[in-house]
C-alpha positions as CSV (number, residue, x, y, z in Angstrom):
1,X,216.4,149.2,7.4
2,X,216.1,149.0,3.7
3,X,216.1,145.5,2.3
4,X,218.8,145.6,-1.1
5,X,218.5,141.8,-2.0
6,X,217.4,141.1,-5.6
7,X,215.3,139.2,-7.3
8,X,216.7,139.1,-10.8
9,X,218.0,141.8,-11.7
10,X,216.0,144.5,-10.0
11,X,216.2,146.0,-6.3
12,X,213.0,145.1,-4.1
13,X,211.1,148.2,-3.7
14,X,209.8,149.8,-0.9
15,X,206.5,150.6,-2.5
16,X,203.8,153.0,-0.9
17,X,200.4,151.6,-2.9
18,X,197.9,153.6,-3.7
19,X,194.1,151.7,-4.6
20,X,190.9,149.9,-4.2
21,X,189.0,147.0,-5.0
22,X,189.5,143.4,-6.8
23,X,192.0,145.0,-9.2
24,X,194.1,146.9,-6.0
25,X,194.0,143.8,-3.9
26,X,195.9,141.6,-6.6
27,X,198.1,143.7,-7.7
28,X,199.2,144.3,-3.7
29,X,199.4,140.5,-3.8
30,X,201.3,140.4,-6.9
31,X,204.3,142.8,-5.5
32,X,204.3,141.1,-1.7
33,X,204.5,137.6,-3.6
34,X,207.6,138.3,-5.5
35,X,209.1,139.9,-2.3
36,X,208.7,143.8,-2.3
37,X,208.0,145.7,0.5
38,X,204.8,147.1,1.2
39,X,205.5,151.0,3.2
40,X,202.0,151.4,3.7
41,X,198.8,151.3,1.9
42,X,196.5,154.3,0.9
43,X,192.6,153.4,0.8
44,X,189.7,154.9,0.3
45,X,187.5,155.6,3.5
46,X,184.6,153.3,4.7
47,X,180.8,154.1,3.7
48,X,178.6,153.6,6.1
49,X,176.5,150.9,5.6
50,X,178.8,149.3,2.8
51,X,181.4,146.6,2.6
52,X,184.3,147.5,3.4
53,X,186.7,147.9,0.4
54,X,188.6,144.5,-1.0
55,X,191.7,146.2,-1.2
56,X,191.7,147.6,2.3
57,X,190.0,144.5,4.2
58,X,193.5,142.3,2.4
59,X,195.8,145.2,4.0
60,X,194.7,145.0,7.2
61,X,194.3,141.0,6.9
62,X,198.1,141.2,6.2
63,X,198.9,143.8,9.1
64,X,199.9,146.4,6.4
65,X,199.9,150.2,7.5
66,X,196.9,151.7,6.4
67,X,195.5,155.3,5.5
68,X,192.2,156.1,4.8
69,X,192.2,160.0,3.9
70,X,188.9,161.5,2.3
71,X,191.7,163.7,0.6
72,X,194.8,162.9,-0.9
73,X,195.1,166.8,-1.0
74,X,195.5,166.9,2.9
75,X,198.4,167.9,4.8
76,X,197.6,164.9,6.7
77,X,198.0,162.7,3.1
78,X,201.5,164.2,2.6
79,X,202.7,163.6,5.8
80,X,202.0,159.9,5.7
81,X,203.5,159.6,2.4
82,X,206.3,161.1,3.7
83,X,206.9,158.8,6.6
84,X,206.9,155.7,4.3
85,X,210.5,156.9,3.0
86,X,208.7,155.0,-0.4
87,X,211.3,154.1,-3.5
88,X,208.0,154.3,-5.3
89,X,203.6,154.8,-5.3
90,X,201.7,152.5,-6.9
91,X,198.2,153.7,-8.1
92,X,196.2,150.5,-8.8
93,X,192.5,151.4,-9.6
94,X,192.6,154.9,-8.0
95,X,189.4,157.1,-8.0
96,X,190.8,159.6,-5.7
97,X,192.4,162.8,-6.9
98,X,196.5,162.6,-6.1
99,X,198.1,165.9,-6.7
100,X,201.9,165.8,-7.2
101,X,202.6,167.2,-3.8
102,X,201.7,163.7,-2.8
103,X,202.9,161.5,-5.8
104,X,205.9,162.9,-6.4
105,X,206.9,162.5,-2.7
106,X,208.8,158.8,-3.3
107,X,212.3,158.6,-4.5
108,X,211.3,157.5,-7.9
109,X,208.1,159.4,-8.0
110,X,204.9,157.4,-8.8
111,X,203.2,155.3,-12.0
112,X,200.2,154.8,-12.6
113,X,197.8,151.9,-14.2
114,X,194.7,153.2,-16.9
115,X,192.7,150.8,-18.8
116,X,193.3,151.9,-22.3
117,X,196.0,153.3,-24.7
118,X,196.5,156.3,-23.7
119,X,195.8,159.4,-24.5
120,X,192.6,157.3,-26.1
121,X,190.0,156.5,-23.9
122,X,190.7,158.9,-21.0
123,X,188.1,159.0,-18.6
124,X,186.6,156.6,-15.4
125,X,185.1,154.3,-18.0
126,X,187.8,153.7,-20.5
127,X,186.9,149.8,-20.7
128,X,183.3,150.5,-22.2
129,X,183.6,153.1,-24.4
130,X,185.6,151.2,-26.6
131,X,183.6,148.5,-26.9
132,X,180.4,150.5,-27.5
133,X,182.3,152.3,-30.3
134,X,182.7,148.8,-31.9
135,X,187.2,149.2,-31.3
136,X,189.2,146.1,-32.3
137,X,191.3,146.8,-30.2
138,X,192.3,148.1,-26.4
139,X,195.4,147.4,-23.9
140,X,196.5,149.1,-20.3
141,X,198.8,151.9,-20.3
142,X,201.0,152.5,-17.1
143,X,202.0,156.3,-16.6
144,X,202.9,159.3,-14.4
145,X,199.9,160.9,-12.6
146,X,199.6,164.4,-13.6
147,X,197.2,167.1,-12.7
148,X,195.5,166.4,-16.0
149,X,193.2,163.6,-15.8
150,X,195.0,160.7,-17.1
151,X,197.6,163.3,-18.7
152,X,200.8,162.0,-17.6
153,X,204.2,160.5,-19.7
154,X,203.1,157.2,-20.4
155,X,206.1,154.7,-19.4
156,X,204.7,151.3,-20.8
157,X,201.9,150.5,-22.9
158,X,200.7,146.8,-24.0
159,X,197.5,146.4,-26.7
160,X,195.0,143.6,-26.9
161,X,192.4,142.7,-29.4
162,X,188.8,143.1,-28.5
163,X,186.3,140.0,-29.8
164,X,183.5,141.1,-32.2
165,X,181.4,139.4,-29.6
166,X,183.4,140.4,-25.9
167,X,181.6,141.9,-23.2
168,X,182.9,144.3,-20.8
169,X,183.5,141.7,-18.5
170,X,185.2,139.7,-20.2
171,X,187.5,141.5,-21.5
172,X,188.4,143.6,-18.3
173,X,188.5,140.0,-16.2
174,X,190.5,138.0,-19.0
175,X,192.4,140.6,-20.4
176,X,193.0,143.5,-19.1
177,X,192.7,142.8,-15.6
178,X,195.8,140.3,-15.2
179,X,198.0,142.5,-18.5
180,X,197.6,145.0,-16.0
181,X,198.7,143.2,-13.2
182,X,201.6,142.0,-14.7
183,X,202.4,145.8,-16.4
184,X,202.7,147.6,-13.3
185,X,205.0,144.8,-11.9
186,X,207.1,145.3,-15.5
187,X,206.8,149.1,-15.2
188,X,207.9,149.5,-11.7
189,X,211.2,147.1,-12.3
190,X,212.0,149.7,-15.1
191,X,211.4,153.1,-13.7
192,X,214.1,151.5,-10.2
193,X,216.4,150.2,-12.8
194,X,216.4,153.5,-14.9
195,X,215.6,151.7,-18.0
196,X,212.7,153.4,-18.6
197,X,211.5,156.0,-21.2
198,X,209.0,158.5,-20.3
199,X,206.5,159.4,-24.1
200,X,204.7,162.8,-23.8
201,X,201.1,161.9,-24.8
202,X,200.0,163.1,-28.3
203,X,196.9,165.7,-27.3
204,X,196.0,165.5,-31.4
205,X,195.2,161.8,-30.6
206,X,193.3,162.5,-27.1
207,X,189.8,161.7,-26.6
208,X,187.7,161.6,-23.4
209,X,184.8,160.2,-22.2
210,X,183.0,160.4,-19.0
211,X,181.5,157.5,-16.9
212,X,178.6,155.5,-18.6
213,X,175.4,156.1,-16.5
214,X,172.0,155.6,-17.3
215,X,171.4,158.1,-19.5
216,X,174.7,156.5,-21.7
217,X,173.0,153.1,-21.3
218,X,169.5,153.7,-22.7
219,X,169.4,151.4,-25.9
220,X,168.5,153.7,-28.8
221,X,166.6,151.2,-31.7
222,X,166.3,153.0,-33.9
223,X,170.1,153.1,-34.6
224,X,172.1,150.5,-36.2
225,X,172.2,147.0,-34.9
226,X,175.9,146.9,-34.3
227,X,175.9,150.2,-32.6
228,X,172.7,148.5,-30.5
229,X,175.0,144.9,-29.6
230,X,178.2,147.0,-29.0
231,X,176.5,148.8,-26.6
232,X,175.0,145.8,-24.9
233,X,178.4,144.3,-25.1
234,X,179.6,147.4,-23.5
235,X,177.4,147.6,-20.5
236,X,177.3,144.0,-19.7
237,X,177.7,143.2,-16.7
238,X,177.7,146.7,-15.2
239,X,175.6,148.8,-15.6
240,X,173.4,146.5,-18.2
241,X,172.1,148.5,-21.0
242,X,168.4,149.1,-20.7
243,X,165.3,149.4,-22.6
244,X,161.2,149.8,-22.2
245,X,160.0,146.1,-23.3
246,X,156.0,145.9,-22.7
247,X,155.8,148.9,-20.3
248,X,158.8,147.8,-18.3
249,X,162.3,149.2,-17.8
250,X,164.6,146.1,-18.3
251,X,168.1,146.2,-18.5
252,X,169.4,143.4,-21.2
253,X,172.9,141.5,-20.7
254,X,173.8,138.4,-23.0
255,X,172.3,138.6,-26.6
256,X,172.9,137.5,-30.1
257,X,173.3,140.0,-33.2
258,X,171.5,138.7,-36.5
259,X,172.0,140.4,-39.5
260,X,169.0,141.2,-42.1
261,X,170.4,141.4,-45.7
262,X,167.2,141.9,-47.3
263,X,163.5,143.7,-47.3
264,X,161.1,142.6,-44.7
265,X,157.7,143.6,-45.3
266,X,155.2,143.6,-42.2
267,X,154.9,147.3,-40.6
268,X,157.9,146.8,-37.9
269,X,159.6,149.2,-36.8
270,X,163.0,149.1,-34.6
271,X,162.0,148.4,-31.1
272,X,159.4,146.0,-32.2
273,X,159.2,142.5,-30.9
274,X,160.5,140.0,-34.0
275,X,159.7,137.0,-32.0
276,X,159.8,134.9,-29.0
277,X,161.4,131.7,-28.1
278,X,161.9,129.6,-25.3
279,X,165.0,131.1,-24.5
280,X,164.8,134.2,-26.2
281,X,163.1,137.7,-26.8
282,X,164.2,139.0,-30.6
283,X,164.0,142.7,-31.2
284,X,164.3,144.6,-34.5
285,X,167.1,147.1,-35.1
286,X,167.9,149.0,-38.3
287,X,170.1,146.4,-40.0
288,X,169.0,143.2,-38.2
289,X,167.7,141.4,-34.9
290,X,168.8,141.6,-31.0
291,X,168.3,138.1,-29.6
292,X,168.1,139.2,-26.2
293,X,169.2,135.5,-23.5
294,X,169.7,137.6,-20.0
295,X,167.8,140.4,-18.8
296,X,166.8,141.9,-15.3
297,X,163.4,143.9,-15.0
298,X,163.5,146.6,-13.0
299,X,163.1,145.7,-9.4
300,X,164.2,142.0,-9.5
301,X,166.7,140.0,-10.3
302,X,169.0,138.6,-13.5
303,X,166.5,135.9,-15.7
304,X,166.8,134.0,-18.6
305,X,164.7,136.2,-21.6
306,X,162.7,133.4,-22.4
307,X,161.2,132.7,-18.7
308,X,160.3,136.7,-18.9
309,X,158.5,136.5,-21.8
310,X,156.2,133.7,-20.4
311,X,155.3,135.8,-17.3
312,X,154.4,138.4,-19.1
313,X,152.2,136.3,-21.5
314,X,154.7,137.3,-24.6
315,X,153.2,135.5,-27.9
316,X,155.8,133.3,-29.4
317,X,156.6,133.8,-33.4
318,X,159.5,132.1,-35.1
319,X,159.3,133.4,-38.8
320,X,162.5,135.9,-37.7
321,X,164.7,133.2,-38.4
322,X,164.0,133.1,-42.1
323,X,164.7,136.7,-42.1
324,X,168.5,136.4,-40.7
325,X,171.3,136.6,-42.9
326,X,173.1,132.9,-43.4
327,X,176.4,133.0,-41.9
328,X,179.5,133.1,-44.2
């Protein structure tokens, strides 16, 4: 039997959710705490050998129905869907290809949660590339799934800023991971109540990027120092930008940015070691200095920059900080 009790002013939802991971698990939480019903949840399948997904482990914790299809394209997929007799799909996190034989299945179809403004920033890693192309600004967008990659009428938008000095996790676990939460929970009362408006996206505004692997990651010194920090900034804590620092592959995480605002005579060139501190490895760029805190060499673990630089019998040199720009 269908449940009609409200809470405020909107009917509780029969919702069939769609996810995975951190970000699919609290947002499951977030609709069974305010007192929706949860159909049944779709998952992606086990790999051997790996944890089992966060999302699916708190299903199954809750004795939620659960589907683990390695196709949402399958028969099989559709006929579950069907069998929820859903009001509407959730897609929290989804990596999974849903085609609209399965999303538009529910009575009030299915939204959608990406992490940017749409149609900026579409792609699988829409939280980084803004940040590495130095963006003031970001937010979560809640749509319809299309066809299209991230394509769909976008039914809710909300924008934050992005700090001149915010990593990737940071602003994905402070910001846009609980704005999303809290969008699809807004979204999903507005597409029930029929309040909703649905915005074709503006292709003339469209970008897209694909995911940042290594070859994304690779520190380039030669190019400017803020286009050297935003990338760190982007790729900390996942995958950590990287570099070759005294024959080594090392991927760097927390750093400072100094700016050089004058000539600096010596024969350095970017790449070059400026100096070494006790907590610290300082590399030239064009336009100033990467004080490098955290890095990992490749094939152990995280480190403060300072403790690798004594292993590797670094020489210290401190006349960098008379080069650095004084702060306004």
């Amino acid at each position: 039997m269908r449940r009609t009790r409200r809470h405020k002013e909107n009917i509780i939802a029969r919702i069939a959710f769609i996810g995975q991971q951190e970000f699919g698990k609290a947002v499951l939480e977030a609709f069974i705490a305010r007192g929706d019903t949860i159909a049944g949840v779709f998952c992606v399948p086990d790999k051997p050998g790996a944890r089992q997904d966060a999302l699916k482990a708190d299903a199954l914790a809750l004795g939620l129905q659960v589907f683990s299809f390695a196709s949402l394209r399958s028969p099989e997929a559709e006929a579950a869907m069907r069998s929820l007799q859903a009001d509407i799909g959730i897609m929290a996190y989804v990596l999974q290809f849903a085609p609209q034989s399965f999303v538009n299945i529910p009575k009030h179809g299915t939204i959608q949660f990406h992490p940017s403004l749409l149609p900026s920033h579409r792609g699988p890693s829409s939280i980084s590339w803004p940040i590495a192309l130095g963006a003031r600004e970001t937010g979560v967008t809640i749509f319809r799934p299309t066809d299209g990659l991230d394509e769909g009428p976008v039914v809710l938008q909300k924008a934050c800023t992005i700090g001149p000095d915010e990593t990737l996790g940071e602003l994905y676990f402070n910001k846009l991971f609980p704005m999303g939460v809290s969008a699809l929970l807004e979204a999903t009362d507005m597409v029930l109540a029929g309040r909703h408006e649905e915005r074709v996206q503006d292709e003339r505004q469209a970008t897209y990027e694909g995911w940042m692997h290594d070859d994304e990651c690779e520190i380039h010194w030669p190019g400017h120092v803020d286009t050297v920090y935003n990338l760190i900034r982007a790729c900390n804590p996942a995958p950590g930008a990287w570099m070759m620092l005294d024959g080594v592959k090392v991927r760097v995480y927390d750093c400072r940015k100094h700016v050089v605002g004058r000539f600096v005579p010596g024969g350095h060139k970017p790449g070059d070691i400026a100096g070494v501190t006790e907590n610290a490895i300082v590399v030239w760029a064009q336009g100033g200095l990467i004080e490098i805190l955290k890095l990992r060499p490749e094939g152990g673990g995280k480190m403060g920059a300072g403790d690798y630089a004594r292993q590797r019998g670094l020489v210290s040199e401190g006349a960098w900080r008379s080069y650095v720009r004084p702060a306004a």
